[in-house]
DOLUM-938696 format. One record per residue: x, y, z of N, C-alpha, C in turn; residue in one letter; residue number from 1. Coordinates in Angstrom, 3 decimals. Atoms other than C-alpha are relative to their C-alpha. Layout:
BEGIN
+----------+----------+----------+----------+----------+----------+----------+----------+----------+--------+-----+
:      n_x :      n_y :      n_z :     ca_x :     ca_y :     ca_z :      c_x :      c_y :      c_z : residu : num :
+----------+----------+----------+----------+----------+----------+----------+----------+----------+--------+-----+
:        X :        Y :        Z :        X :        Y :        Z :        X :        Y :        Z :      A : NUM :
...
+----------+----------+----------+----------+----------+----------+----------+----------+----------+--------+-----+
This chain:
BEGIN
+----------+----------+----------+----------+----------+----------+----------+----------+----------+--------+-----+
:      n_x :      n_y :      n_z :     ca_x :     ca_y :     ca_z :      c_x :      c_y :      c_z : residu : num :
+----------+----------+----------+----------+----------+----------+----------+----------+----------+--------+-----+
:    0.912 :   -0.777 :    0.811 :  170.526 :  133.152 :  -35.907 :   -0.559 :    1.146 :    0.839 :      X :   1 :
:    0.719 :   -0.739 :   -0.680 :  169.630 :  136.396 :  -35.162 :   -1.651 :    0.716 :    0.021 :      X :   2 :
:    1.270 :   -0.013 :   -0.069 :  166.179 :  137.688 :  -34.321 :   -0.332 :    1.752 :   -0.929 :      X :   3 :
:    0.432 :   -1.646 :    0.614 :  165.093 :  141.152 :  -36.901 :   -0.522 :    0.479 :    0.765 :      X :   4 :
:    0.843 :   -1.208 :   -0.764 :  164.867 :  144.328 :  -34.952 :   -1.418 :    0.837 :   -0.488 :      X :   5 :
:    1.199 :   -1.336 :    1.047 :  161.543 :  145.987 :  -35.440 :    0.574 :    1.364 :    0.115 :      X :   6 :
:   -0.078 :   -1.867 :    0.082 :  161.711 :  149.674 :  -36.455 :   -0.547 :    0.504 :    0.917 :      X :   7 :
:    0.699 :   -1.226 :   -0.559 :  161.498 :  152.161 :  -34.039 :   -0.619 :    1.016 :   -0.120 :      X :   8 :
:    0.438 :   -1.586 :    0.367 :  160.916 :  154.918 :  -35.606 :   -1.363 :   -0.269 :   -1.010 :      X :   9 :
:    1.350 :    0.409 :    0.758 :  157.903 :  153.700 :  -37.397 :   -0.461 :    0.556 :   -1.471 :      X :  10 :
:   -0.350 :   -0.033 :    1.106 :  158.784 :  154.472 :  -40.678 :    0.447 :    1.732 :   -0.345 :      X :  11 :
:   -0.570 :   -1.566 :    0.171 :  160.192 :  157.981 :  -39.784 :    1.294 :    0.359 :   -0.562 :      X :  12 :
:   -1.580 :   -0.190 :    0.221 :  163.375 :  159.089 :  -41.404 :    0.892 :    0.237 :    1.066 :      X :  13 :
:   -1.230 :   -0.084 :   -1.614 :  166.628 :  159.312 :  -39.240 :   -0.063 :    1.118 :   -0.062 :      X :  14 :
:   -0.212 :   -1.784 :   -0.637 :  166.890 :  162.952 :  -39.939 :   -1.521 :    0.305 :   -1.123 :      X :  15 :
:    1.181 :   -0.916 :    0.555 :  163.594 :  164.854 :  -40.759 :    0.347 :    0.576 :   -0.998 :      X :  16 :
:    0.002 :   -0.724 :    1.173 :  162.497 :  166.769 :  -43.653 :    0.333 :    1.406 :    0.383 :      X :  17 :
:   -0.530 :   -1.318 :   -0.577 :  163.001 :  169.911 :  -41.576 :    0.515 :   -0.168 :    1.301 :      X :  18 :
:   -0.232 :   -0.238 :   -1.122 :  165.298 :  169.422 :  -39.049 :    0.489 :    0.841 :    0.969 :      X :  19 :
:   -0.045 :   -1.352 :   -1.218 :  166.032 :  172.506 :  -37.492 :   -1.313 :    0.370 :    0.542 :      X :  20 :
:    1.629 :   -0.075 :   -1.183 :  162.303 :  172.347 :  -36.059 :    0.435 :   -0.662 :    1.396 :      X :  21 :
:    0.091 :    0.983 :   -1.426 :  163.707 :  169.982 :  -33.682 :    1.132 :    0.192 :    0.618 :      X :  22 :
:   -1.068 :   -0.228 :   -0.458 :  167.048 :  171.646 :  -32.808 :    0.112 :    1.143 :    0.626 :      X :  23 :
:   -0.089 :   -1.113 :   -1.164 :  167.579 :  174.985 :  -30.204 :    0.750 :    0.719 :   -1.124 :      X :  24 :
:   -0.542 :   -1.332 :    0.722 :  169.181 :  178.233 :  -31.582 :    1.491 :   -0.710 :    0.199 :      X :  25 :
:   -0.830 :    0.402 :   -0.409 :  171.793 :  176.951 :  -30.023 :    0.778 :   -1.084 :   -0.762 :      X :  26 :
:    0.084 :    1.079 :    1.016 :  171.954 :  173.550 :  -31.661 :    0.340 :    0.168 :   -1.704 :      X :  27 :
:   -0.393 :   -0.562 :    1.004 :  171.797 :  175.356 :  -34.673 :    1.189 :    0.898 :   -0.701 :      X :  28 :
:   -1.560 :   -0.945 :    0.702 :  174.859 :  177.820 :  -34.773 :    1.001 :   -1.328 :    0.342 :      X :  29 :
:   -1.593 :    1.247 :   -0.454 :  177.080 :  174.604 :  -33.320 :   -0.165 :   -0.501 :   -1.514 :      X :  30 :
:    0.032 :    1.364 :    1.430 :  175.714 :  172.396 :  -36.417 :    0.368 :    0.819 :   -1.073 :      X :  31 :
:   -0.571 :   -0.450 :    1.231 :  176.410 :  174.875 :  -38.821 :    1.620 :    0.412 :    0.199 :      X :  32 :
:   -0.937 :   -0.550 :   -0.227 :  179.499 :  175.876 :  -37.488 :    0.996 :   -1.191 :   -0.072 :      X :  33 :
:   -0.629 :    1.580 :    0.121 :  180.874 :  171.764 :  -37.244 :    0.036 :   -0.020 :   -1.349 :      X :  34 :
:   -0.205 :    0.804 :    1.392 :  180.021 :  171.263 :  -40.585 :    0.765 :    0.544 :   -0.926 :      X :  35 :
:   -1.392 :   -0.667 :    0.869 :  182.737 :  173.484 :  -41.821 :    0.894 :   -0.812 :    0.660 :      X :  36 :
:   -1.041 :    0.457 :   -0.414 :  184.784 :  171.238 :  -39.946 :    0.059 :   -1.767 :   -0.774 :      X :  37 :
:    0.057 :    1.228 :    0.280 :  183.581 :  168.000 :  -41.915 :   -1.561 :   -0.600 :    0.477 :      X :  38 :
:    0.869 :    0.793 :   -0.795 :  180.945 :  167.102 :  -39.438 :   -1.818 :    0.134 :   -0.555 :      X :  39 :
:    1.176 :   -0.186 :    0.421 :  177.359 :  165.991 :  -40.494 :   -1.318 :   -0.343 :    1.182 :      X :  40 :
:    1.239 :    0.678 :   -1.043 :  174.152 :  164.941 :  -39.034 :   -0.162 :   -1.379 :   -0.269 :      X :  41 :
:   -0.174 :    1.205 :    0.681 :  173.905 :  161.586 :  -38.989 :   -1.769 :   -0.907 :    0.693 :      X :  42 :
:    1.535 :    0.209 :    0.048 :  170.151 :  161.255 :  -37.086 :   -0.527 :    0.925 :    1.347 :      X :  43 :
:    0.392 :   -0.654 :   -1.152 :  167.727 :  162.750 :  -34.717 :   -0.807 :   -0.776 :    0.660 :      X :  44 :
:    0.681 :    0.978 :   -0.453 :  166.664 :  160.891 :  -32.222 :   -1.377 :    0.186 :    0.554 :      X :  45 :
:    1.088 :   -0.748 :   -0.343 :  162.754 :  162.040 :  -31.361 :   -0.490 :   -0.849 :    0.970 :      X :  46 :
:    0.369 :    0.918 :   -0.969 :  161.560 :  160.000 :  -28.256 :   -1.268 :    1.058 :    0.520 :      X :  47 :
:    1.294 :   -1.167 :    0.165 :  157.977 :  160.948 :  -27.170 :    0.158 :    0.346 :    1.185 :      X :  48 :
:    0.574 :   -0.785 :   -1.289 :  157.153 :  163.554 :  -24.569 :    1.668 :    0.298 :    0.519 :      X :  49 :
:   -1.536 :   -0.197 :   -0.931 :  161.421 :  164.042 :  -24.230 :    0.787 :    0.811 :   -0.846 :      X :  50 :
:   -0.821 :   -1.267 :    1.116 :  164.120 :  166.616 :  -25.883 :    0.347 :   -1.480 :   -1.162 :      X :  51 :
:   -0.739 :    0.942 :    1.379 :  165.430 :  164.879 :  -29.544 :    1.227 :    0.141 :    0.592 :      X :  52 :
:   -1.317 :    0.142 :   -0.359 :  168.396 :  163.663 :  -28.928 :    1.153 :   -0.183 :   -1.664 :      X :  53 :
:   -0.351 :   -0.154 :    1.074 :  170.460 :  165.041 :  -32.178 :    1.641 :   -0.661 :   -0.083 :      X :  54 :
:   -1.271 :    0.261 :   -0.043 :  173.506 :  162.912 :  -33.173 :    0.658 :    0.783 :   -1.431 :      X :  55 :
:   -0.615 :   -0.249 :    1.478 :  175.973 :  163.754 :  -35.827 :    1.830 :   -0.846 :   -0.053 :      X :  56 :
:   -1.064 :    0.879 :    0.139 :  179.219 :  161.907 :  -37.180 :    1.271 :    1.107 :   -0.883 :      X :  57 :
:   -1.598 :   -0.758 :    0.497 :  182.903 :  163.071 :  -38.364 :   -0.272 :   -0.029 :   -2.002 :      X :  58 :
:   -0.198 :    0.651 :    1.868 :  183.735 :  163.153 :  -42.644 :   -0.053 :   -1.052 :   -0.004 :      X :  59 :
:   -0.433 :    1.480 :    0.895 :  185.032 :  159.846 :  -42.548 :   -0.787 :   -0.944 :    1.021 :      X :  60 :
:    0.822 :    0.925 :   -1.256 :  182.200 :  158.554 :  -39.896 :    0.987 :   -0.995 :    0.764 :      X :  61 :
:   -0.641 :    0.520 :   -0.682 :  184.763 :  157.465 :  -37.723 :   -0.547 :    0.329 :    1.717 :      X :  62 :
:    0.446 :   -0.694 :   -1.203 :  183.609 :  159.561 :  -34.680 :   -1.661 :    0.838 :    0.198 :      X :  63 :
:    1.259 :   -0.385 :    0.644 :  179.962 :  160.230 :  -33.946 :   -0.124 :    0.698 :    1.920 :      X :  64 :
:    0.445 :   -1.119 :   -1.386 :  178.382 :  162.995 :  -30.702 :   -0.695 :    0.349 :   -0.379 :      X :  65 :
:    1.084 :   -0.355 :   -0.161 :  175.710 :  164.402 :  -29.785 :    0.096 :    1.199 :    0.053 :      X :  66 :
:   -0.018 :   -1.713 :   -0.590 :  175.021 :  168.054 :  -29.673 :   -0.621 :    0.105 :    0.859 :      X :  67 :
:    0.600 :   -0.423 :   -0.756 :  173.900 :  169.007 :  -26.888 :   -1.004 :    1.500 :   -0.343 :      X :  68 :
:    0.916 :   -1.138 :    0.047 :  170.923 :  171.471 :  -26.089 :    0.887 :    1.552 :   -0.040 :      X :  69 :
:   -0.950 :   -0.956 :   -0.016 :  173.660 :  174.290 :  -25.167 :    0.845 :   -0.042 :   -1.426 :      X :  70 :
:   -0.834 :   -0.407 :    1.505 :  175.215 :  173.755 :  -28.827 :    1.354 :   -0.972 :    0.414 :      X :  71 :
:   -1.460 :    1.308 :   -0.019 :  178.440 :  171.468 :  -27.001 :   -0.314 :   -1.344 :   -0.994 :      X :  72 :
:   -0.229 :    0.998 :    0.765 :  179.277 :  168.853 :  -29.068 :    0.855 :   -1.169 :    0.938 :      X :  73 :
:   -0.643 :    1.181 :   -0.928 :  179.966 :  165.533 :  -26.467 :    0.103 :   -0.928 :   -1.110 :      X :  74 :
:   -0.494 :    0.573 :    0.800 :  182.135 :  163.196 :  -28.004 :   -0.088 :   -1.541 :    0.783 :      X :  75 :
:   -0.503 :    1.144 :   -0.685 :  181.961 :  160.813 :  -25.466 :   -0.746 :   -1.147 :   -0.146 :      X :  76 :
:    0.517 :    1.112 :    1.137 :  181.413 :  157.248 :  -26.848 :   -1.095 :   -1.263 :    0.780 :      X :  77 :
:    0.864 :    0.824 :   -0.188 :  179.187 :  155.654 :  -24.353 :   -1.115 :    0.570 :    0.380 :      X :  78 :
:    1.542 :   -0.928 :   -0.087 :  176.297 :  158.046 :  -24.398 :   -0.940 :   -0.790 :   -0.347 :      X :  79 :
:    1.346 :    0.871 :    0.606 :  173.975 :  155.317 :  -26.596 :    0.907 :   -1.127 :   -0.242 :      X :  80 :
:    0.001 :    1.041 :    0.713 :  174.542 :  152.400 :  -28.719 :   -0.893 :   -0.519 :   -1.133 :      X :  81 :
:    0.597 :    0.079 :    1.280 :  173.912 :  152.318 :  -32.308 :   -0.592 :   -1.358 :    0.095 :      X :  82 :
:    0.040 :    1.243 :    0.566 :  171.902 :  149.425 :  -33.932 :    0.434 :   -0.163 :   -1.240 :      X :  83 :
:   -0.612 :    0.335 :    1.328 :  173.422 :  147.725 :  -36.655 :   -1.407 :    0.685 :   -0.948 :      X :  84 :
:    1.051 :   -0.196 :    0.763 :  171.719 :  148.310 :  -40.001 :    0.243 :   -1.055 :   -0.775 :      X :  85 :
:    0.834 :    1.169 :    0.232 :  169.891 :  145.594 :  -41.713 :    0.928 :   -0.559 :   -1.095 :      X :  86 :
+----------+----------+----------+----------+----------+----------+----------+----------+----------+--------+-----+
C-alpha cells in the first residue's frame, strides 16, 4: 500500500493563468516556435526564491524537456522525475 503524496504546489495549477510572466524572451520565441512542431507545455515548475523550471512534452507525450533559460530545449531524460498522478 502506498502512502498519498501531498501536493506541492498547494493548490497551484501546473501551468499558470499567465504563463509567459514566468518565462524569458527567450523562453518565449523557443515555446512558440516548438509548438509548430507539436510540442506543448506540459507544467511550470515555480520553486521559491529559484528560476521556474518550465517543462513541456511532444504531441503524442511521448518525450518531455525542459526549456531552458537561453530558449534550448534539453531533451535529456534524467533532468527530474515526474510524480505519478493520483
Amino acid at each position: 500500500m502506498t502512502t498519498p503524496r501531498l501536493e506541492k504546489r498547494m493548490g497551484h495549477p501546473p501551468i499558470p493563468e499567465r504563463p509567459t510572466e514566468f518565462l524569458t524572451d527567450l523562453q518565449r520565441i523557443a515555446l512558440t516556435r516548438i509548438e509548430n512542431f507539436g510540442w506543448k507545455l506540459k507544467f511550470i515548475r515555480r520553486p521559491l526564491f529559484q528560476t521556474p523550471l518550465v517543462v513541456v512534452e511532444n504531441a503524442v507525450g511521448k518525450k518531455i524537456g525542459v526549456l531552458e533559460e537561453d530558449g534550448e530545449l534539453n531533451l535529456k531524460t534524467e533532468i527530474f522525475t515526474l510524480r505519478e498522478s493520483a
